[in-house]
C-alpha positions in Angstrom: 28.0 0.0 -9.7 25.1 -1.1 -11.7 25.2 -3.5 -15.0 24.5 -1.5 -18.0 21.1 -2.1 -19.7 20.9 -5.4 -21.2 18.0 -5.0 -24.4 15.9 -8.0 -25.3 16.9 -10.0 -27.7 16.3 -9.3 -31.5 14.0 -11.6 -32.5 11.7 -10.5 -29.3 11.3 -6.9 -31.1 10.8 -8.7 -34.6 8.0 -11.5 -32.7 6.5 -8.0 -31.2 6.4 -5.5 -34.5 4.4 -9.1 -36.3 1.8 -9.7 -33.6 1.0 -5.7 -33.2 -1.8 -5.4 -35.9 -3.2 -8.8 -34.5 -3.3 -7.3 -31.2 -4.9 -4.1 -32.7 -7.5 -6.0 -34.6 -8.5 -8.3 -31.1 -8.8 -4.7 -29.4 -10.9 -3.5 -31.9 -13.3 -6.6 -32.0 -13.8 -6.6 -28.0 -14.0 -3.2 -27.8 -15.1 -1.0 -30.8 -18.5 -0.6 -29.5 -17.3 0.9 -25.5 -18.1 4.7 -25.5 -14.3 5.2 -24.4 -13.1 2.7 -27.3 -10.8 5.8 -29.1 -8.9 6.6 -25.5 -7.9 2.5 -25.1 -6.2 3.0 -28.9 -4.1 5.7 -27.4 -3.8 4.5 -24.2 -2.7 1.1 -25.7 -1.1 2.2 -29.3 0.3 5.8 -28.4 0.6 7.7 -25.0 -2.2 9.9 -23.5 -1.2 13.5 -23.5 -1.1 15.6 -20.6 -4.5 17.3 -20.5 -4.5 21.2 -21.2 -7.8 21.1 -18.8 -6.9 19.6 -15.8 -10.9 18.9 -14.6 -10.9 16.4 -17.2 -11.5 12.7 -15.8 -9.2 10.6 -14.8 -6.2 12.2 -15.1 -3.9 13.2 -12.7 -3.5 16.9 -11.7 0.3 16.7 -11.4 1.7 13.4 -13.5 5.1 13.3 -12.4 7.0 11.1 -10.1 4.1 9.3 -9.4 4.5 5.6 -7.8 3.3 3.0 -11.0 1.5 0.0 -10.2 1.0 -2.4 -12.7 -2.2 -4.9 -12.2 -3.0 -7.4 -14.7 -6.5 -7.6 -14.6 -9.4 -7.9 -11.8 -7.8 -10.4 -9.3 -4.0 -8.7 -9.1 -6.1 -5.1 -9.1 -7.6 -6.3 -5.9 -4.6 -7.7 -4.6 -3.0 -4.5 -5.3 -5.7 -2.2 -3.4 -4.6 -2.2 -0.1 -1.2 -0.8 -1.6 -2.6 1.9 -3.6 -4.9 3.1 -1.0 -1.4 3.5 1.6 0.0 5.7 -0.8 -3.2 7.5 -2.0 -3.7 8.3 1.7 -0.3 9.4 2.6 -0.3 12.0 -0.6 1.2 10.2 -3.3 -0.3 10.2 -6.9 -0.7 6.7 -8.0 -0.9 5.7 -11.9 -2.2 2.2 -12.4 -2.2 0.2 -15.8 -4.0 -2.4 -16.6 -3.6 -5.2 -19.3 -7.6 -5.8 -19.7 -11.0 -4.1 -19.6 -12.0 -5.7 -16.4 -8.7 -4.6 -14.5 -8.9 -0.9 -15.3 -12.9 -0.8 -14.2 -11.5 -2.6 -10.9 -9.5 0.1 -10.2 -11.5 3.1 -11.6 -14.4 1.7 -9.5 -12.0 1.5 -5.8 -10.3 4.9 -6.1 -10.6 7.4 -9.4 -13.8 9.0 -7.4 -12.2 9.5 -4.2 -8.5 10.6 -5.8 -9.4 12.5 -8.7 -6.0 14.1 -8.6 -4.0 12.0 -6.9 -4.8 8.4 -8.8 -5.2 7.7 -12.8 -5.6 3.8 -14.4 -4.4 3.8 -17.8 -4.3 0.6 -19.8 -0.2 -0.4 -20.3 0.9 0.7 -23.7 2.0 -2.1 -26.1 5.7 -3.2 -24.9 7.7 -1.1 -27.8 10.9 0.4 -26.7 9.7 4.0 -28.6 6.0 4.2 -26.6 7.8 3.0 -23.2 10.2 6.0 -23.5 7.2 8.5 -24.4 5.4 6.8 -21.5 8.1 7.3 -19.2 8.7 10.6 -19.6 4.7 11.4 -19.4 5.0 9.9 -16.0 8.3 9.9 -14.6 7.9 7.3 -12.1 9.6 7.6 -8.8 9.0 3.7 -8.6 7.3 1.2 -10.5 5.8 -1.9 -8.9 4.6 -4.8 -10.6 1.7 -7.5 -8.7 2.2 -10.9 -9.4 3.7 -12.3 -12.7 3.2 -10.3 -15.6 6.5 -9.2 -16.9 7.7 -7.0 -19.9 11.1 -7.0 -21.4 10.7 -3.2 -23.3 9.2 -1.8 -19.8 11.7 -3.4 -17.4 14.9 -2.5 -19.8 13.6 0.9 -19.9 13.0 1.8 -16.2 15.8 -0.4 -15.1 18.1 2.4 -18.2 16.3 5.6 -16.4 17.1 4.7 -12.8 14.0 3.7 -11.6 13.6 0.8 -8.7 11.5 -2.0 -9.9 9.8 -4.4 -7.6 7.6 -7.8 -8.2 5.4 -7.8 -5.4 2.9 -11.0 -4.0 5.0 -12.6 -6.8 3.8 -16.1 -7.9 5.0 -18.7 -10.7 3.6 -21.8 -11.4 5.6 -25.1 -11.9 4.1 -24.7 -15.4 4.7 -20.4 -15.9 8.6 -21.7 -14.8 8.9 -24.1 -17.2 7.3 -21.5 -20.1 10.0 -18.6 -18.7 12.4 -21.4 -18.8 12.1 -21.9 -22.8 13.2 -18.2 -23.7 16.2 -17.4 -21.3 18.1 -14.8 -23.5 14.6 -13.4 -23.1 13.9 -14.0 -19.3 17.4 -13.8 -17.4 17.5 -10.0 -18.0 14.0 -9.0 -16.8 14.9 -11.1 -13.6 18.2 -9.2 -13.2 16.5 -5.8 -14.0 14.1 -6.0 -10.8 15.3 -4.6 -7.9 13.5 -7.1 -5.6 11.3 -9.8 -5.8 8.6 -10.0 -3.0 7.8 -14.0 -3.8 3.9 -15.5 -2.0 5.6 -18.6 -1.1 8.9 -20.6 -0.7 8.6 -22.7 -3.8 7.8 -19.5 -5.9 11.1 -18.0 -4.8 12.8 -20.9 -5.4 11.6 -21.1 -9.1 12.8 -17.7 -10.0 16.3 -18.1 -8.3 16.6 -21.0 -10.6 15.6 -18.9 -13.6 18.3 -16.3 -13.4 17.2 -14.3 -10.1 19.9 -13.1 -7.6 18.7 -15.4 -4.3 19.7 -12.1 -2.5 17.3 -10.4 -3.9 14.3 -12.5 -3.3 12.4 -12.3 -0.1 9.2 -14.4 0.8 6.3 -12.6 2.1 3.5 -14.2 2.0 0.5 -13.1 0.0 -1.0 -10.0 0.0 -4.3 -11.3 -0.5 -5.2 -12.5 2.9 -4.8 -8.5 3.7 -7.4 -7.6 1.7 -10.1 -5.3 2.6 -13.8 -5.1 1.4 -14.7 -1.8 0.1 -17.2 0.0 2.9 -19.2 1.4 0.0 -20.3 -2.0 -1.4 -20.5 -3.6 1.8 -23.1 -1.0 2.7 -25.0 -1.3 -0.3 -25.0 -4.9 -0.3 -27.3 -4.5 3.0 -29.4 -1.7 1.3 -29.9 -4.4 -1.3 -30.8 -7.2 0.5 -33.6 -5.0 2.3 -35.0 -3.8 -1.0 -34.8 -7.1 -2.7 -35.7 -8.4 0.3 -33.0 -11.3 0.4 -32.3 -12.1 4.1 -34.3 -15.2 3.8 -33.4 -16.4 0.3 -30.4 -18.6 -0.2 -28.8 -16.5 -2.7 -26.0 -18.6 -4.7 -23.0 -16.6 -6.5 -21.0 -18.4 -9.0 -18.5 -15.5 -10.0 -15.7 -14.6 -12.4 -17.0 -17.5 -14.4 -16.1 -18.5 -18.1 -17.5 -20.4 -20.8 -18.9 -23.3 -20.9 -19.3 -22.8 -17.0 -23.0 -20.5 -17.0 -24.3 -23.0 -19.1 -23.5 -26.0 -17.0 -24.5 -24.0 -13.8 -27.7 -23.4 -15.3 -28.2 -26.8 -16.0 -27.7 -28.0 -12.5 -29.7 -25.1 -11.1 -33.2 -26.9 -10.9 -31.9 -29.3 -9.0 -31.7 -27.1 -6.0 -34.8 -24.9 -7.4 -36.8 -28.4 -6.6 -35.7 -28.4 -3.3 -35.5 -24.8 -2.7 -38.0 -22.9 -4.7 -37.3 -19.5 -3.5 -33.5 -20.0 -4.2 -32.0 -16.9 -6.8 -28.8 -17.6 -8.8 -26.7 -14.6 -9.2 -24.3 -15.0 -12.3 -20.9 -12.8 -12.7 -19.2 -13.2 -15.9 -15.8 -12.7 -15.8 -15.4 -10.7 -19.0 -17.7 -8.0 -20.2 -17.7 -9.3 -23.9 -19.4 -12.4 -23.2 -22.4 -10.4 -21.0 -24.7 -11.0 -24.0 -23.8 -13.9 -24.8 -24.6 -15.4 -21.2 -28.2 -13.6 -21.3 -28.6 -15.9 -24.4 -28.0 -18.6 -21.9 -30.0 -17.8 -19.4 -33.1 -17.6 -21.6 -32.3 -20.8 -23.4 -32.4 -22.4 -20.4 -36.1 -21.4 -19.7 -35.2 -18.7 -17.6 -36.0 -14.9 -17.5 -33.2 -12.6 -17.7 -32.7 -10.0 -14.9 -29.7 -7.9 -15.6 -27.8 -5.3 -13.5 -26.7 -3.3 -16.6 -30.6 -2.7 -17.3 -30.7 -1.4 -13.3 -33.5 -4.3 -12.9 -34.1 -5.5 -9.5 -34.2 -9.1 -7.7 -37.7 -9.6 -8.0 -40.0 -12.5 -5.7 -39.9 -14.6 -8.9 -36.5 -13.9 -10.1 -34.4 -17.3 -10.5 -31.7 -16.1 -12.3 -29.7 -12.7 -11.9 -27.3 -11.5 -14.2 -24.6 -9.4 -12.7 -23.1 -7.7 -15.9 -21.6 -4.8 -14.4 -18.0 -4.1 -13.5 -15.8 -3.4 -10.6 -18.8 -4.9 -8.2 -17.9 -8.6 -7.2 -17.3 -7.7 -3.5 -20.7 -6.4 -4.0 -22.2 -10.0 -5.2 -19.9 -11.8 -2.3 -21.9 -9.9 0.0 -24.9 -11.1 -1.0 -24.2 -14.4 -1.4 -25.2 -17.7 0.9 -22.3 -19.4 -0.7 -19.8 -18.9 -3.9 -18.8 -20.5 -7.1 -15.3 -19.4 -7.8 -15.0 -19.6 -11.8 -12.1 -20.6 -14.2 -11.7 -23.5 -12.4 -14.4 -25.9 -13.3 -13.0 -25.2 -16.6 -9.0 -25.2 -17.8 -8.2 -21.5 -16.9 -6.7 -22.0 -13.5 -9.1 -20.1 -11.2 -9.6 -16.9 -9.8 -8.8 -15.9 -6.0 -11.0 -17.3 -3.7 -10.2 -15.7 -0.9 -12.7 -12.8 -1.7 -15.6 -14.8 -0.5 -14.0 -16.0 2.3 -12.8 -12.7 3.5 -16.8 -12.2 4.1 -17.4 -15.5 5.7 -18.7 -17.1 2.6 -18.2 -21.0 2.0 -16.8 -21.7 -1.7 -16.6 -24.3 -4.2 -14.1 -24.4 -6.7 -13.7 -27.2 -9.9 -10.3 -28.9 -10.1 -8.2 -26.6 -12.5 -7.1 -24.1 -9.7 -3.2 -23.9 -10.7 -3.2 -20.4 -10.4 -4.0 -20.1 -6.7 -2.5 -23.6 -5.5 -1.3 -22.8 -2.2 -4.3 -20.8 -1.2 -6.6 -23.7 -2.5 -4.7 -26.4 -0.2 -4.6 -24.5 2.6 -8.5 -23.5 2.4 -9.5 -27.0 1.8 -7.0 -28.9 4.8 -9.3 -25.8 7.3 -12.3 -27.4 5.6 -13.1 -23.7 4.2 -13.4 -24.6 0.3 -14.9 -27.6 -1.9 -13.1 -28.4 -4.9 -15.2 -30.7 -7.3 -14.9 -31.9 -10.3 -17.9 -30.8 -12.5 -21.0 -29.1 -12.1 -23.4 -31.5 -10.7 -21.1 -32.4 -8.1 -21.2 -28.5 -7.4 -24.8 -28.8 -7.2 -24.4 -31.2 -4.9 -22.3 -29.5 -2.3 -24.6 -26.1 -2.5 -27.8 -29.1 -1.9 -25.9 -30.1 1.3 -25.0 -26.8 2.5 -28.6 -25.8 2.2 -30.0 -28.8 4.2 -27.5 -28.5 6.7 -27.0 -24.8 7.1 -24.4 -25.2 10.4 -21.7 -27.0 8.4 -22.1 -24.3 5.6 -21.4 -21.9 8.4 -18.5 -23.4 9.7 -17.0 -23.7 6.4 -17.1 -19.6 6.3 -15.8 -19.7 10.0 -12.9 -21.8 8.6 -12.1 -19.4 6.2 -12.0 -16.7 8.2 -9.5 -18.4 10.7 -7.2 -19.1 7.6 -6.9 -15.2 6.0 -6.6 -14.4 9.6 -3.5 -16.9 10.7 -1.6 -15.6 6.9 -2.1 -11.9 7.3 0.8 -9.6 7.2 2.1 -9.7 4.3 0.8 -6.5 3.9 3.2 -5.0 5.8 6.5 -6.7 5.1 5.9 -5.1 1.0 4.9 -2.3 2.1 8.6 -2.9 4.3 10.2 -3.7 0.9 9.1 -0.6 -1.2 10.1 2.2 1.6 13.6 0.4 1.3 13.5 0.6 -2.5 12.0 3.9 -2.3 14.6 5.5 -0.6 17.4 4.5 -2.6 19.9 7.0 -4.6 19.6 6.6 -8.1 22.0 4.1 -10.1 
């Protein structure tokens, strides 16, 4: 016999109705000028409508009892690929949400062409108890899975009311996340209890939630799912057809991706450095939100350098230096190309993005020091000798100088890596495991 539905607290709803028109406003700044601005307000603000014609994009042909993933943004999107494409292949409409721009072009970019009426990625409506109902019974969810961390009180009382299993898979929480949780338990303790499993990375992450409020029985350890992850074919292929027409084979090509500010600009800095040593050398730079594109071509030409951008379909020329990458849902697609990576948020306080995207294509990475948000994976790269870690741009510089003179150890680095995703793979399987066990089960 099931608890009944425990609500979030009151002051959560009153904290939620105050900081609505501020979240409306920071929508409309970052977005207003996107052709498909007016379907985030009612994706976000309301709840898409079924549409009379069904041949309109992006929309699933039969919206009901559909498995519901939810995906953060780009790195828990990717993380989350290998599940959507089981289901997506077995049948089984999939409705993604996102929480940012980046996320939902992941996932539109990996599947909506392929699945036009078996997937749709929506962004996740605000987390009011009123749009979570309407969204609900637009979808009727079968099963709703959420990667990582990202938890919402509204959403997980309201599935958890209407019967529907709720698993945290490739869950991870940081000493520091535990600590925030830990601060608002009348607000946390609930959510916890609401899930009906919680598929933790690693030992110390399970640990952390059992001491929040999470039934120990409950929480399994897995592993991560990101050492299963799988290039897309597409991209791999056209990163060859690329570096034929660009004519790349025997340029180092250097990727510093997924980076935030001030990060471009001290990159750029350092960059003539290697272009002294290494004159035919190209930069390829991947911001990690589309906002700041603009911005980062303002960079790029204060620094003395021309811009070449991929949202202008310009090439890597002979003299090209510096390539801006300001597209979306293509990073597997710069990885390919690249000699060796840059893994961004991490030379500045953001906590880093996965890494284990480059080295799932053999590529050696540097990282900065803040890399809180992939710890584990961090330590165990750099004890196989697969990643860097550094503490500012020069000394990034530095490493890519070295790599460069001695190509063999920069080799072996991306050998390293490849031994490491290899050893931790499976975890694939034991979530997938997890969800046929939840999907199975009677309602409450």
């Amino acid at each position: 016999m099931s608890k009944p539905v425990q609500k979030p607290p009151f002051w959560y709803q009153i904290l939620l109705a105050l900081v609505l028109p501020l979240y409306r406003l920071r929508v409309w700044q970052r977005s207003r000028l996107q052709p498909d601005y007016q379907d985030e307000i009612i994706e976000r603000f309301a709840v898409k409508p079924v549409a009379k014609n069904q041949q309109r994009k992006n929309q699933l042909s039969k919206p009901q009892q559909v498995i519901w993933i939810h995906a953060v943004s780009v790195g828990e999107t990717n993380a989350a690929q290998p599940i959507i494409a089981h289901f997506l292949k077995r049948g089984q409409p999939v409705l993604v949400t996102n929480t940012t721009r980046t996320g939902q072009a992941r996932a539109k970019a990996l599947f909506a062409q392929n699945y036009p009426e078996l997937f749709e990625a929506v962004f996740l409506p605000v987390d009011i108890t009123a749009l979570m109902q309407q969204f609900l019974q637009r979808y009727q969810p079968r099963l709703f899975i959420l990667i990582e961390t990202e938890l919402w009180p509204n959403a997980l009382a309201q599935t958890y009311d209407a019967g529907i299993p709720t698993i945290l898979l490739n869950a991870r929480l940081s000493e520091r996340s535990a600590k925030g949780y830990g601060r608002v338990g009348r607000l946390t303790r609930p959510m916890l209890e609401q899930l009906s499993c919680i598929a933790a990375q690693d030992q110390a992450t399970a640990q952390r939630f059992i001491a929040l409020g999470a039934d120990a029985k409950k929480v399994v350890v897995t592993g991560s799912i990101k050492f299963d992850i799988q290039p897309p074919e597409f991209l791999l292929e056209q990163a060859q057809q690329l570096k034929q027409q660009w004519q790349l084979a025997q340029r180092p090509v250097l990727v510093a991706a997924s980076t935030h500010e001030p990060e471009e600009a001290q990159i750029l800095a350092q960059f003539p450095k290697i272009l002294d040593q290494y004159p035919d050398a190209v930069l390829i730079l991947v911001p990690r939100h589309p906002e700041r594109f603009d911005r980062v071509a303002e960079l790029i030409e204060k620094q003395g350098f021309q811009v070449f951008r991929r949202s202008q379909q310009q090439n890597i020329e002979a003299d090209t230096q510096v390539y801006l990458a300001d597209s979306m849902g293509e990073l597997w697609l710069w990885y390919a190309l690249a000699s060796m990576a840059f893994v961004g948020g991490s030379l500045s306080p953001t906590g880093g993005h996965n890494p284990l995207e480059p080295v799932r294509l053999g590529v050696p990475v540097v990282m900065g020091p803040h890399t809180f948000n992939f710890k584990v994976i961090v330590e165990q790269l750099m004890q196989a000798h697969a990643l860097t870690q550094v503490d500012n741009a020069e000394a990034l510089a530095q490493v890519w100088l070295n790599w460069l003179q001695q190509p063999e150890q920069a080799k072996q680095a991306g050998l390293a890596g490849l031994q490491v995703m290899q050893a931790n793979q499976g975890a694939l399987e034991r979530q997938l495991a997890l969800i046929q066990q939840l999907d199975t089960l009677p309602e409450r």
